[in-house]
Backbone as a ProteinNet text record, in pm:
[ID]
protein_1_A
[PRIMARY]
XXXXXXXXXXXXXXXXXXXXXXXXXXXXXXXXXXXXXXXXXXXXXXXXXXXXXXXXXXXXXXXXXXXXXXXXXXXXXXXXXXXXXXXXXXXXXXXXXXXXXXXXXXXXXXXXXXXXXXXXXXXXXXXXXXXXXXXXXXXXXXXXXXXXXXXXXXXXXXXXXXXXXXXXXXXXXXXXXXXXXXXXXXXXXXXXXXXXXXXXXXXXXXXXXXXXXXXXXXXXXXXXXXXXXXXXXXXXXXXXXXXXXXXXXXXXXXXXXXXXXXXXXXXXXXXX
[TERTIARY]
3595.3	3635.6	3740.3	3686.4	3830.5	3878.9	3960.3	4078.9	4057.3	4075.8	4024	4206.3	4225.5	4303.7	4302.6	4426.9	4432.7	4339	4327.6	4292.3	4478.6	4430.3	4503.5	4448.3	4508.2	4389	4530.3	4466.4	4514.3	4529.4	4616.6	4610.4	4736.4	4658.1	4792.8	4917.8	5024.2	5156.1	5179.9	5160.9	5161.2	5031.9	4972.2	4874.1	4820.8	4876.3	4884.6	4790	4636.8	4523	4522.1	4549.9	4534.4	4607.2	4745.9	4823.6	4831.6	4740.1	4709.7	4636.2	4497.4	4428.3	4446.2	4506.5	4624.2	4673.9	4717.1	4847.1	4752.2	4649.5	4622.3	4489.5	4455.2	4366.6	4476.1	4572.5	4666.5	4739	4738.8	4778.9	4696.3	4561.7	4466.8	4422.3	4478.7	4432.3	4322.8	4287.1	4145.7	4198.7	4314.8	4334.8	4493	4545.9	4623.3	4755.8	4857.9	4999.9	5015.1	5040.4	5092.4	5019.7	4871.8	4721.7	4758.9	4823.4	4812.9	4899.1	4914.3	5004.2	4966.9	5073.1	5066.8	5042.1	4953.2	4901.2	4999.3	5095.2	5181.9	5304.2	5303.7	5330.7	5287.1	5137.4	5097.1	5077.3	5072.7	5136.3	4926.2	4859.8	4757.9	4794.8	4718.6	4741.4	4554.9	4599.4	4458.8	4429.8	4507.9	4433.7	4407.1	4490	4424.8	4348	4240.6	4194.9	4095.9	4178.4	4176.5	4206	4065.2	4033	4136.1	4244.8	4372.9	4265	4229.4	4120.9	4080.7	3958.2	3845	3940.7	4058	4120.8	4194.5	4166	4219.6	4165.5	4025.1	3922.4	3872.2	3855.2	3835.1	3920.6	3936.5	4064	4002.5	4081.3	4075.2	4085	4008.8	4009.8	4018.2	4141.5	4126.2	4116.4	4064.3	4033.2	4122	4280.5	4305.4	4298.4	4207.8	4164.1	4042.4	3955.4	3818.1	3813.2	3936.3	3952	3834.2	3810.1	3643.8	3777	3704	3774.6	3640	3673.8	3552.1	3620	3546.8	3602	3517.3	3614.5	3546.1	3511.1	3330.4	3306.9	3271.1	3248.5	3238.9	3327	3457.6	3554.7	3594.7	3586.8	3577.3	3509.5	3352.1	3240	3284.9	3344.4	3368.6	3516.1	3582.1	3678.2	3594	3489	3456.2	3388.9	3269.7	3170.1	3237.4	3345.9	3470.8	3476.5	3512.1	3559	3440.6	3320.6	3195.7	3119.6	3066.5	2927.6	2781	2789.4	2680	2629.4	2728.8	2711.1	2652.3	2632.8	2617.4	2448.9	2333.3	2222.4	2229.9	2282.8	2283.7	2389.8	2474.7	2570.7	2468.7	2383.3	2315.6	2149.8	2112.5	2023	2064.6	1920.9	1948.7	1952	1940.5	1983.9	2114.8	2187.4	2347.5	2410.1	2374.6	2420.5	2414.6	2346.7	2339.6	2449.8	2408.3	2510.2	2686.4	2727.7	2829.3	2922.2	2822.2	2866.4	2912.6	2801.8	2778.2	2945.4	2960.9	3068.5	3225.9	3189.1	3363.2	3370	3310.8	3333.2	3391.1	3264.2	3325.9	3488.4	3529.2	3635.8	3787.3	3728	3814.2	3882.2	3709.4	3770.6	3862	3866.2	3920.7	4062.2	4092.9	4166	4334.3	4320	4516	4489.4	4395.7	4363.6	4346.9	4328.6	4346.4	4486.1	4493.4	4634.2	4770.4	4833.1	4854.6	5006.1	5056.4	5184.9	5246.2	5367.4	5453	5446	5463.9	5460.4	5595.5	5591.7	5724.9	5774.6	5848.3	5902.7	5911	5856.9	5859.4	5811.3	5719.8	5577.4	5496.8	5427.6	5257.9	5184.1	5132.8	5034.3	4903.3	4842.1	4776.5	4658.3	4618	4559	4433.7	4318.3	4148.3	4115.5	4043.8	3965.4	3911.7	3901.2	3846.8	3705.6	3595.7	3449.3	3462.5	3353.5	3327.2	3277	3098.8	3040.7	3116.6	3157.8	3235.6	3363.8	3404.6	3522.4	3400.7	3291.2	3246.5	3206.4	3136.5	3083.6	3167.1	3303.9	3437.9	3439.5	3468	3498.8	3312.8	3245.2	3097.7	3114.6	3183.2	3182.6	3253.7	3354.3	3482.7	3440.1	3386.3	3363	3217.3	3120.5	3046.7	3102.9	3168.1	3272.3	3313.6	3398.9	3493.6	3432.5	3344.5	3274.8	3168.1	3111.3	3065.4	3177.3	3280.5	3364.6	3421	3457.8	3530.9	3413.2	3274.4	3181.4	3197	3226.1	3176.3	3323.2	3416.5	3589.3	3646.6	3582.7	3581	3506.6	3399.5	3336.8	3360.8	3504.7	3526.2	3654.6	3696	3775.8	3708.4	3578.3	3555.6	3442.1	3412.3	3393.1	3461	3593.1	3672.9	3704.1	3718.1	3696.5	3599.3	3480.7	3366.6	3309.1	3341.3	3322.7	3187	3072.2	2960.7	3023.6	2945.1	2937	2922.9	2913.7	2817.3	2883.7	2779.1	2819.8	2788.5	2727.5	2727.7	2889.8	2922.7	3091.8	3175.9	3169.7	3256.5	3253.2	3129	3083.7	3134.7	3084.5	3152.4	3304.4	3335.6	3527	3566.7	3553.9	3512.9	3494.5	3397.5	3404.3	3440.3	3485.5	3522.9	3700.4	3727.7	3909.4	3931.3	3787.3	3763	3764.8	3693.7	3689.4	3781.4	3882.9	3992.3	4063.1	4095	4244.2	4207.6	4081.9	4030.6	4044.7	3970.3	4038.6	4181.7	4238.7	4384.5	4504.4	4470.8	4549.1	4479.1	4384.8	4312.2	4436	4450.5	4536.2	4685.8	4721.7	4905.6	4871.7	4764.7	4780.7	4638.7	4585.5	4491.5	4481.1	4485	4390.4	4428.8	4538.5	4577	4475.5	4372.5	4341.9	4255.7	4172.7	4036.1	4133.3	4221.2	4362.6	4365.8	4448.1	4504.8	4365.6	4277.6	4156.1	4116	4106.5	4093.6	4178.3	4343.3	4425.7	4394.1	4381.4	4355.8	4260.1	4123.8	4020.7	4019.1	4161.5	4189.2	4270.4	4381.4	4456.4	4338.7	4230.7	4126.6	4078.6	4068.2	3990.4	4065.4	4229.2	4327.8	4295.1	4317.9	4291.9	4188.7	4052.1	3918.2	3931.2	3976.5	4000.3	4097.2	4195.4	4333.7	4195.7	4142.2	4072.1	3960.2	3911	3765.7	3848	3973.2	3989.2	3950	4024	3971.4	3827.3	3720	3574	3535.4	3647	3581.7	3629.1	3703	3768.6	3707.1	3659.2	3563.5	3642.8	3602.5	3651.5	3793.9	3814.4	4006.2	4006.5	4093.7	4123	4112.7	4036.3	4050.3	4191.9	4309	4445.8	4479	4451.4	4450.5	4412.2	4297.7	4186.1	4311.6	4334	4390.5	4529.9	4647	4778.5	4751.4	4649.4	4653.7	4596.5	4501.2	4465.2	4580	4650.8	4779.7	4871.6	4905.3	4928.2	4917.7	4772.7	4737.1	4765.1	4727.7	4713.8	4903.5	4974.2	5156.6	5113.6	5088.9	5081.4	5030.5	4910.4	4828.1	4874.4	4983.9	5074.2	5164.5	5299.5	5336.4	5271.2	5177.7	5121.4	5075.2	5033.2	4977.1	5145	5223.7	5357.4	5422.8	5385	5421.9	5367	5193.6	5088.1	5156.5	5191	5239.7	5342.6	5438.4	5573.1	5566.9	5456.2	5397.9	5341.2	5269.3	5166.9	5279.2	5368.1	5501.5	5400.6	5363	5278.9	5363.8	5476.3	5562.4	5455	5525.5	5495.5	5355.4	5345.6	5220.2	5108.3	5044	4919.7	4960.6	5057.1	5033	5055.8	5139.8	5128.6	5012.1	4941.9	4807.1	4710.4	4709.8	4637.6	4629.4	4766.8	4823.3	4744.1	4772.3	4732.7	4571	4513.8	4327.7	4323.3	4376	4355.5	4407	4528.6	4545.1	4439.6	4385.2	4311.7	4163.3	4114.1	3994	4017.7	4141.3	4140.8	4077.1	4157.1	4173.7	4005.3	3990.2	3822.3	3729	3758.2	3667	3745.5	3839	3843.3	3827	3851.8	3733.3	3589	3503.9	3411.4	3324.6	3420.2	3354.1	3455.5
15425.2	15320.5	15231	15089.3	15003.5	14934	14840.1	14808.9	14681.6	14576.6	14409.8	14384.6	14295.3	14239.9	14113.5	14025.6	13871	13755.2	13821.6	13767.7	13760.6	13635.8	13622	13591.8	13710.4	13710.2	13622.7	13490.2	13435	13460.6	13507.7	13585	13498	13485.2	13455.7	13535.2	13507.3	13605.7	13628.2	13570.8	13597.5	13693.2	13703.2	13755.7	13904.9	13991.2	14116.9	14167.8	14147.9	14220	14226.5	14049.6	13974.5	14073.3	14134.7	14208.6	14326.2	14389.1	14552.2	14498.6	14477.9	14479.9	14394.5	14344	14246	14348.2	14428	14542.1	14671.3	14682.9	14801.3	14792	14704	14683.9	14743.6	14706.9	14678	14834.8	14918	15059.1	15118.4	15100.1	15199.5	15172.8	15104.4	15079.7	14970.7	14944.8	14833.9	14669.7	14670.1	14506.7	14556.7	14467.3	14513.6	14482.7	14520.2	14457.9	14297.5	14298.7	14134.5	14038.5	14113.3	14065.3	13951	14015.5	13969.4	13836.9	13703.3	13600.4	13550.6	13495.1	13445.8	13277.3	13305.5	13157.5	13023.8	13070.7	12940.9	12913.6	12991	12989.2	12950.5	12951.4	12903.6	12785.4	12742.3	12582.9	12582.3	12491.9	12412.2	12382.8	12393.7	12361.9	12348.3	12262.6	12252.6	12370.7	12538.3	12640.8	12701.4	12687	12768.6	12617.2	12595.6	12499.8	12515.5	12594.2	12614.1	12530.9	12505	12388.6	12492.4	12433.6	12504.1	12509	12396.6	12377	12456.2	12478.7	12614.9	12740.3	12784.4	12872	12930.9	12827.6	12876	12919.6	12908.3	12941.7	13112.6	13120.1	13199.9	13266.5	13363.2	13404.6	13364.9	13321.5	13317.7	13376	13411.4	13505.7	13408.4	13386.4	13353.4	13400.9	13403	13488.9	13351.5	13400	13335.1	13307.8	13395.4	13368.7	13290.4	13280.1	13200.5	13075.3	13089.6	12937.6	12947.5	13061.4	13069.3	13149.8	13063.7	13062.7	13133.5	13251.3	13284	13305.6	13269.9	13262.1	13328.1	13390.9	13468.2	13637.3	13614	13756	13772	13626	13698.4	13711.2	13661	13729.4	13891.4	13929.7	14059.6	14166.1	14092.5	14192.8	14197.8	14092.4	14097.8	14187.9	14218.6	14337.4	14445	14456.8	14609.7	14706.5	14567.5	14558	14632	14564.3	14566.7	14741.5	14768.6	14906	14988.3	14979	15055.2	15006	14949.3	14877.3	14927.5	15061.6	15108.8	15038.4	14942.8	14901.6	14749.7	14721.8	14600	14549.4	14626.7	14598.4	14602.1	14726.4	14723.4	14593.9	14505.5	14428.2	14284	14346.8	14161.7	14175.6	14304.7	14294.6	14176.6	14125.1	13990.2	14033.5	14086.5	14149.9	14181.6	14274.5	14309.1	14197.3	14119.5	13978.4	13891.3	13885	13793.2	13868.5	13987.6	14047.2	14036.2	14054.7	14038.7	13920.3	13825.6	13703.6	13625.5	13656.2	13678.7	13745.8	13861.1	13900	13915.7	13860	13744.5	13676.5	13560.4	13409.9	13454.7	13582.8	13605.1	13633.9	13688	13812.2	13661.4	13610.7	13511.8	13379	13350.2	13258	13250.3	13399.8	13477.1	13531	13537	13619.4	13568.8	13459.7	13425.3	13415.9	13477.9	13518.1	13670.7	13726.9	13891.5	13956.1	13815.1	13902.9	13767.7	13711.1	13580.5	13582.7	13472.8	13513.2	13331.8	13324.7	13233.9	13100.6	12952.5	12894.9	12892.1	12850.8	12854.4	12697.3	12676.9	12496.9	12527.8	12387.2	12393.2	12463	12532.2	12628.9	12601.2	12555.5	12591.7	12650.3	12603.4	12668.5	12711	12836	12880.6	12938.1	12828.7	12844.6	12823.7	12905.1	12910.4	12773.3	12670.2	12556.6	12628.8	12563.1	12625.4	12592.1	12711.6	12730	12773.3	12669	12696.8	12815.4	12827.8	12917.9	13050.5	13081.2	13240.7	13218.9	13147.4	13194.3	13208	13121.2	13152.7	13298.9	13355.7	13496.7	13596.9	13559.6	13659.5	13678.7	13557.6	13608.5	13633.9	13673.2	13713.1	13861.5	13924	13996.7	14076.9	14050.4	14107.2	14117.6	14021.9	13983.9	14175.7	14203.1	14266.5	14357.8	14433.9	14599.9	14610.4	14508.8	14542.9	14591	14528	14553.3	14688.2	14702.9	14827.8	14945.2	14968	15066.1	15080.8	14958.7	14967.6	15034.6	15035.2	15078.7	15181	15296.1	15442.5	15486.5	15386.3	15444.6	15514	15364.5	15389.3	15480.4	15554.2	15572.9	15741	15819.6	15899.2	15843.1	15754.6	15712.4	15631.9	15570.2	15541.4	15573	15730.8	15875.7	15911.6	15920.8	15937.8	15821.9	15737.5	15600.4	15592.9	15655.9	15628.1	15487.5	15453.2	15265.7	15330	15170.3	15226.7	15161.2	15240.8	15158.2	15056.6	14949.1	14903.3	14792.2	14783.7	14730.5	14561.5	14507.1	14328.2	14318	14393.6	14396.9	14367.4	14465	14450.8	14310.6	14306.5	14170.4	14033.7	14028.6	13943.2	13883.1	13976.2	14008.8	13956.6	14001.6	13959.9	13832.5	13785.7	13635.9	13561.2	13602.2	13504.6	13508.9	13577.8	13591.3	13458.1	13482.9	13347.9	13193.9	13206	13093.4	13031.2	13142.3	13092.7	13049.4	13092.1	13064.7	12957	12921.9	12784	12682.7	12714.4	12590.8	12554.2	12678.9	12677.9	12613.9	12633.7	12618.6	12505.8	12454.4	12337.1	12215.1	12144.6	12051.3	12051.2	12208.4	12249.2	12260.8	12357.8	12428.2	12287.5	12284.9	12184.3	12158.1	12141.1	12168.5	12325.4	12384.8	12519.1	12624.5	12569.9	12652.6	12758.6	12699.3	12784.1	12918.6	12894.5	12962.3	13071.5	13012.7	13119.1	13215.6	13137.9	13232.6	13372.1	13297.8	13377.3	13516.2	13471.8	13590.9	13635.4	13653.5	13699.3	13790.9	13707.6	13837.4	13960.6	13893.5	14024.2	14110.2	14046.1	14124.6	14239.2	14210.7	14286.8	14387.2	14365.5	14484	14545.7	14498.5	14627.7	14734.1	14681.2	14763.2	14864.7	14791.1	14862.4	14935.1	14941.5	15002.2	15154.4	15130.1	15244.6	15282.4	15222.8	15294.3	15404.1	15431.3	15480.5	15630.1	15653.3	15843.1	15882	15824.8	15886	15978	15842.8	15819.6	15992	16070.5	16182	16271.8	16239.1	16393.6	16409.3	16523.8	16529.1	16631.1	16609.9	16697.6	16698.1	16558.6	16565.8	16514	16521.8	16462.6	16343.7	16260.1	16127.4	16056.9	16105.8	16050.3	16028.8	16134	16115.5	15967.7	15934.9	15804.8	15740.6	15686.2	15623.1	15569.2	15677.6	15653	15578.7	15673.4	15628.7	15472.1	15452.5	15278.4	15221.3	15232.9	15137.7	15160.1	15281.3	15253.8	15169.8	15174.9	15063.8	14903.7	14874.9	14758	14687	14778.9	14777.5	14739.6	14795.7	14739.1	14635.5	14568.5	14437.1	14358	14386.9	14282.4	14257.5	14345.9	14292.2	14227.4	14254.5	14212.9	14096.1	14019.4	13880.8	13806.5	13890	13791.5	13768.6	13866	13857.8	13766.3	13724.8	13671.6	13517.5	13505.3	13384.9	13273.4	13402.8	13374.4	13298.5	13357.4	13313.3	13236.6	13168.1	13035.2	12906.1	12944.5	12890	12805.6	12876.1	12820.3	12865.4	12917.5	12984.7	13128.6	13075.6	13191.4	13154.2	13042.9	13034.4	13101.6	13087.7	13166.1	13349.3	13377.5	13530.2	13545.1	13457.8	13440.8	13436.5	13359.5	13327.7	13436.3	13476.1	13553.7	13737.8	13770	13819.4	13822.7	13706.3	13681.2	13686.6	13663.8	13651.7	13870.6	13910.8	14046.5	14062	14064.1	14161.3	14118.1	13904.8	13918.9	13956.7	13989.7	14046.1	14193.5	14288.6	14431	14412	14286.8	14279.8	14264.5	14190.6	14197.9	14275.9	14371.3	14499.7	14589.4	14582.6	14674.3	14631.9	14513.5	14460.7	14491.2	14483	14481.5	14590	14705.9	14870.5	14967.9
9300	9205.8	9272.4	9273.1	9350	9252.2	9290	9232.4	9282.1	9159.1	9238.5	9239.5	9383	9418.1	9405.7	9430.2	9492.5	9362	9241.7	9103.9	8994	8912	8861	8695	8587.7	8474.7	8399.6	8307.7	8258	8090.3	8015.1	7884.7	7790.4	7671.4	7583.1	7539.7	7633.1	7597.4	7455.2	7354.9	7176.5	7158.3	7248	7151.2	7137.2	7082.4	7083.8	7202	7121.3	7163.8	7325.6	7370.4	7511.1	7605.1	7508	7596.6	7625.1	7523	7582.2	7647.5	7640	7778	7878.7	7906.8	8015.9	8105.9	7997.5	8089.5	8108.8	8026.6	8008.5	8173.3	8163	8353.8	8431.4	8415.3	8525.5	8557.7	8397.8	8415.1	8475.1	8437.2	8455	8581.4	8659.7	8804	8841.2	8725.4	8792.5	8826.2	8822.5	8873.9	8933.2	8997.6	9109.4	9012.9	9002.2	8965.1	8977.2	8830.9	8817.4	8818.3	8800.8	8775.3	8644.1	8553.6	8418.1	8456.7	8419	8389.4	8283.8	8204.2	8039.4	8061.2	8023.5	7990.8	7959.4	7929.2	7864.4	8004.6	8091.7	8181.5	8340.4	8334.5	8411.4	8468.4	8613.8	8651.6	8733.4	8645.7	8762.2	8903.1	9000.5	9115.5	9203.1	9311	9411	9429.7	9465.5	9463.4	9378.2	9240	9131.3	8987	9022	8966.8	8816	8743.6	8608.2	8501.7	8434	8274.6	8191.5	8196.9	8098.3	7936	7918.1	7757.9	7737.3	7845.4	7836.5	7829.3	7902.1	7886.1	7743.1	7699.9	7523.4	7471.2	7499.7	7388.1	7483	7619.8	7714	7813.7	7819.1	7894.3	8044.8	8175.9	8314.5	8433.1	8453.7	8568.9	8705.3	8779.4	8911	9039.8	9079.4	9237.9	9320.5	9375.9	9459.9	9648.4	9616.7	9755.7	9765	9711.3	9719.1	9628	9553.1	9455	9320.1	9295.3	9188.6	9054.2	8920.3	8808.3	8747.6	8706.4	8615.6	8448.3	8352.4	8215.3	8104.4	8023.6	7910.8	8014.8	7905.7	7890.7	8093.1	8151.1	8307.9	8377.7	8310.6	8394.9	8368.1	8199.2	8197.4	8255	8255.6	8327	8481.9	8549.1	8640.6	8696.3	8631.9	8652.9	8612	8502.4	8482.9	8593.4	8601.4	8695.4	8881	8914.7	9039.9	9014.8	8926.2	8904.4	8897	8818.2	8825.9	8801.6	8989.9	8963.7	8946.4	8881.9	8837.7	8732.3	8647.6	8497.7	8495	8654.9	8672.6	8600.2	8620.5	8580.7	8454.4	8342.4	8207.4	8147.6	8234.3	8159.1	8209.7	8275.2	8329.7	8250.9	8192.9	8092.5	8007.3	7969.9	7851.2	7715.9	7652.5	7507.7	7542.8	7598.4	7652.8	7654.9	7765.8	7809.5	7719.7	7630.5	7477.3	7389.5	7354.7	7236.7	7287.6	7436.8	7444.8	7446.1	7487.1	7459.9	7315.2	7257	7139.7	7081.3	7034.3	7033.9	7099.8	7190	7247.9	7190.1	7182.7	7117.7	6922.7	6892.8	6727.1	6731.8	6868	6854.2	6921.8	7045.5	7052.7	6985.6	6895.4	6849.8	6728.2	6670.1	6547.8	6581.5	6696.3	6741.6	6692.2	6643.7	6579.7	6459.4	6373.6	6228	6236.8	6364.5	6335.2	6396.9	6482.7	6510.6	6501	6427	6455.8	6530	6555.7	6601.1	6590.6	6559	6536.3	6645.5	6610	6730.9	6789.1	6842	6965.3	6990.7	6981.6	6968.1	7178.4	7187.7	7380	7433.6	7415.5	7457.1	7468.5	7552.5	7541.9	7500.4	7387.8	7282.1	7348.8	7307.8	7360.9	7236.3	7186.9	7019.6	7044.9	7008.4	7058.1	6914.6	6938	6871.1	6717.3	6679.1	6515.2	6561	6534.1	6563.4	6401.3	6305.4	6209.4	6191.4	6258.2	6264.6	6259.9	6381.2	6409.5	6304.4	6243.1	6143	5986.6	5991.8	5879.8	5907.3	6015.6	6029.5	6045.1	6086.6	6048.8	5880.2	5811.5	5676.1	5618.3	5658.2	5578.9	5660.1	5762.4	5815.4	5731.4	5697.2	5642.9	5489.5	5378.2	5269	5238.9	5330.8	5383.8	5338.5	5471.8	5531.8	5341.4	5335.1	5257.5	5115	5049.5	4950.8	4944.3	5078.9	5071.5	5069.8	5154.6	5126.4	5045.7	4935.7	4825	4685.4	4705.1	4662.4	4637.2	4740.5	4760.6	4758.5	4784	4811.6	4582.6	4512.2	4376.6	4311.5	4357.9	4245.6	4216.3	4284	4172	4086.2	4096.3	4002.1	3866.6	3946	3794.7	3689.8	3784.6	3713.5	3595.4	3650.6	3569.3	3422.1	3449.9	3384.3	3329.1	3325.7	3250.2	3287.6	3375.3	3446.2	3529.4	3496	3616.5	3755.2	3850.4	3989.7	4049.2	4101.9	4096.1	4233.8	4328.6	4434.9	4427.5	4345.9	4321.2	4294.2	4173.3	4140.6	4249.6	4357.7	4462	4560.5	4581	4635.1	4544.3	4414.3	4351.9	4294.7	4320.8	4373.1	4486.4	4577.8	4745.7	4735	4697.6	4705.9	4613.9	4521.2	4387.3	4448.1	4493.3	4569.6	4658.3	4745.2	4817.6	4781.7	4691.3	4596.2	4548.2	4456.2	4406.2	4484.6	4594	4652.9	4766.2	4821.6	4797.4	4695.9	4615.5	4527.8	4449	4461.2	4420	4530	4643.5	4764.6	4846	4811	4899.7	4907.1	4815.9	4857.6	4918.7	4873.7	4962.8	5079.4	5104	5283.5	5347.7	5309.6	5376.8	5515.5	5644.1	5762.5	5818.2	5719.3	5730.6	5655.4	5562.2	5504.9	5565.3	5595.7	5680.2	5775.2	5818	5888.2	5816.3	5679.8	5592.5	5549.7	5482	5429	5573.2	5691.6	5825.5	5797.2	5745.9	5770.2	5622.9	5522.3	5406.4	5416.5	5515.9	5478.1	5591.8	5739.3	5812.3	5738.6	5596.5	5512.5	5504.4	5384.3	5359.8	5455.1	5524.3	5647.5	5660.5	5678.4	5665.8	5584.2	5449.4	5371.8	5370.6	5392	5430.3	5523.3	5606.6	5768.9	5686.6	5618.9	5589.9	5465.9	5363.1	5295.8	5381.7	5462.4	5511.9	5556	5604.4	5612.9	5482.6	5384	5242.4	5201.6	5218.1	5225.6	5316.6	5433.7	5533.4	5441.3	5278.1	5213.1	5121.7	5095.5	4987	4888	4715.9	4606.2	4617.1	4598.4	4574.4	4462.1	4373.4	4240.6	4230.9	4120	4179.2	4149.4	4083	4125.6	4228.9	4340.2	4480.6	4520.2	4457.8	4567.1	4485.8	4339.5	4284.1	4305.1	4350.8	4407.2	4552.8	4664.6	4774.2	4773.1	4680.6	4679.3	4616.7	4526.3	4525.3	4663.3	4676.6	4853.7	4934.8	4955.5	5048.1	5036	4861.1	4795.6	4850.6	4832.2	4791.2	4952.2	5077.9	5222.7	5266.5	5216.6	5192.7	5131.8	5070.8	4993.9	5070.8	5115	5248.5	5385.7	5403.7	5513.9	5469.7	5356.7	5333.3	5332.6	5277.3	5292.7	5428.4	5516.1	5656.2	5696.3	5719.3	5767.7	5667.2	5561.1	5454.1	5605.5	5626.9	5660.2	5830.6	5876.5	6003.4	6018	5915.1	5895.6	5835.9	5799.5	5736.2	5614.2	5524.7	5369.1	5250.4	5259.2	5150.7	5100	4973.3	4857.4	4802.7	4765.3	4646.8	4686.8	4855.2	4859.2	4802.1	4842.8	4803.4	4633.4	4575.8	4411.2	4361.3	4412.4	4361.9	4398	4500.5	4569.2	4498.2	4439.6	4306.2	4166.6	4160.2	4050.9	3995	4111.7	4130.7	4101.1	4187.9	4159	4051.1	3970.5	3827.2	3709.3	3770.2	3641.9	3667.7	3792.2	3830.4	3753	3783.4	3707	3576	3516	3368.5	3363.3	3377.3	3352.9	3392.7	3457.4	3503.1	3385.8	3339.5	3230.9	3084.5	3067.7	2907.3	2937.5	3040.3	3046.9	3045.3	3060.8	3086.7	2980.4
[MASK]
++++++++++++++++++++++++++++++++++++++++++++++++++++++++++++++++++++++++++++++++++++++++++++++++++++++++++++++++++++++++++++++++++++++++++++++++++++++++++++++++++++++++++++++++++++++++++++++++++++++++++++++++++++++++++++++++++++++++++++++++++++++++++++++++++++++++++++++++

């Protein structure tokens, strides 16, 4: 197994994800020390001749010895590949080679709605382009997960409740949340919105994500499911005010955002 040298991987210093695996090549031996440089730091030059643009949307891989900029998923394959080129035929298959591509672009261009981080006054912003598509297929992704687990996460509680099941419910929740706080928040946050909705429905997956150990315990009381989902709910509430405080939108999205859930309860319990 070698170790690529004399490359320089170009990564957004804000951006969580960018920086484990930034550092984490660099622990595990497959790219040499000091491989990683933060993007907002980096100076263009005749030998390192990197589309700073394309780099926002694609992380950069420079090889400074041969002057070759590879970006995105081939600069990744191309460190994996360096380290074990056994993987080279299965990553240059065309179904592989489609799906991974495919899933960078969902994961990059999403990536300051799953993980966001503050701007910096006199920094170089290092912010991936708004791709309708992949933010619409993030929140249909998320709108998805979330409604099925909340499906099977409820239904010994509303066993207990004498409430039926019923998975349109969850879905129609899911997106009626959407809705509202669209049309409630369209004219305050406005070229922010698509942003905020981004971090709202990564709020959600939180939740979905901390809901699913539950889903591996079987025959617990359903007070159990019941305390531990306000649990979670009480953490998704901080975390939308954190995610609020970072987008600098105040209070109203999480008021509102509030408010869409107690009167969604209210109406799942007139109704059953």
């Amino acid at each position: 197994m070698r170790t690529l040298n004399s490359h320089k991987l170009l990564l957004d210093a804000d951006c969580p994800m960018c920086r484990m695996y930034g550092k984490g090549f660099e622990k595990a031996g497959w790219v040499d020390k000091e491989t990683y440089s933060p993007y907002q730091n980096f100076n263009v030059s005749a030998e390192m001749p990197v589309d700073m643009n394309k780099a926002r949307n694609e992380i950069a891989l420079v090889d400074t010895q041969q002057n070759i900029v590879r970006y995105g998923i081939d600069a990744l394959e191309h460190i994996v590949t360096n380290r074990f080129p056994g993987l080279i035929p299965v990553l240059e298959w065309k179904p592989v080679d489609f799906f991974l591509r495919k899933l960078y672009k969902f994961i990059s261009f999403n990536r300051k709605v799953i993980a966001p981080s503050e701007a910096k006054e006199g920094v170089k912003a290092c912010v991936p382009d708004l791709n309708l598509k992949y933010r619409l297929l993030y929140i249909a992704f998320v709108v998805i997960l979330s409604s099925i687990v909340l499906y099977y996460y409820t239904q010994p509680v509303n066993a207990v409740m004498g409430w039926q099941n019923q998975l349109g419910r969850e879905f129609t929740i899911c997106i009626g949340q959407i809705l509202w706080q669209a049309m409630v928040l369209n004219r305050l946050l406005k070229k922010k919105l698509l942003d905020y909705i981004g971090n709202m429905m990564t709020v959600s997956m939180i939740g979905t994500l901390l809901l699913l150990p539950m889903l591996l315990i079987k025959d617990l009381w359903p007070v159990y499911y019941l305390f531990y989902f306000i649990g979670v709910v009480s953490f998704m509430l901080w975390e939308h005010i954190r995610r609020s405080k970072i987008l600098k939108i105040g209070y109203w999205p999480t008021i509102s955002w509030m408010i869409y859930r107690i009167v969604a309860l209210g109406i799942i319990v007139l109704l059953n």
